[in-house]
N, C-alpha and C positions, 0 to 999 in steps of 0.2 A: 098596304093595298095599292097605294096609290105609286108605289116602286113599282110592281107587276103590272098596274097596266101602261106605265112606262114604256116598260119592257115588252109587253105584248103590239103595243103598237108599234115600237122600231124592226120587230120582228118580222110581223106583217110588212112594211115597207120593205126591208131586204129581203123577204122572202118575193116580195111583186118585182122588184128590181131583177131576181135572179131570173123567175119565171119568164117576163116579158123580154129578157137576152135568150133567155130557149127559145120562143117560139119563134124572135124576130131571125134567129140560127137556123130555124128550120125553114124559113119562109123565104128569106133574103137571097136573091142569085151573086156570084160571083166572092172570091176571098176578101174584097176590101172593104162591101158592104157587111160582112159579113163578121169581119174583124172589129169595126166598127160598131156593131149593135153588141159584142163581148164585152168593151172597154167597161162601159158604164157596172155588169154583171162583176167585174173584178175590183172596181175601183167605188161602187158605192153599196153592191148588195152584200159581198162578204163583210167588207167593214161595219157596216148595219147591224148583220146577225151577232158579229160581236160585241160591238155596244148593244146589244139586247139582252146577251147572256152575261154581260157584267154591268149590267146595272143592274139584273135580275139576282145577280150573287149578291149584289151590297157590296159596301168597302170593305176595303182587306186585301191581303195578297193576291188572292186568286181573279178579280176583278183588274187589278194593276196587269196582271199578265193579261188576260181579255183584251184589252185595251193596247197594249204594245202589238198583241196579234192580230187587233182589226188595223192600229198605223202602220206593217209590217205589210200586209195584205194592201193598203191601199193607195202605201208605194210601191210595192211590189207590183202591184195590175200593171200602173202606168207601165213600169218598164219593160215587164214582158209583152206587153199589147207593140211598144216601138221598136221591140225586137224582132217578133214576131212577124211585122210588116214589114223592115227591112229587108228580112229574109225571103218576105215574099214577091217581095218588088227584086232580088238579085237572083232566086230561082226559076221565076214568072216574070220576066220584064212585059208581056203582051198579054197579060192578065188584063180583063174589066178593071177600068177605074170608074 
């Protein structure tokens, strides 16, 4: 019991994390604030969701992969978030900063 609510509270947190980079996407002017309110939504609400769904599995194999897929996701955010604004500082040099 006390595994699930665990798991329901990281859940909840990656889920607010992901939510509040939605709205701050919808709300926010310009690419680089814009980019900037995604960061956090790659690099701490997907990894969340998956530590939620494998602590909620229990140990074992399939938790072991959860877990390589939420540190995979929250090195991956980083990199695509600095890629992504490279590209938009050399496509958009007079872009809002």
């Amino acid at each position: 019991m006390d595994r699930h609510l665990l798991a329901l509270a990281l859940l909840c947190a990656g889920t607010a994390a992901l939510l509040l980079a939605a709205v701050a996407l919808a709300v926010l002017p310009g690419p680089y604030l814009r980019l900037h309110a995604l960061s956090p939504a790659a690099t701490l609400g997907a990894p969340l969701v998956a530590l939620a769904l494998a602590v909620d599995t229990g140990p074992g194999r399939a938790a072991v992969k959860l877990l390589v897929i939420g540190l995979l996701l929250a090195a991956g955010g980083t990199i695509t978030t600095m890629a992504v604004a490279r590209t938009t500082v050399r496509a958009r040099p007079e872009a809002e900063r």
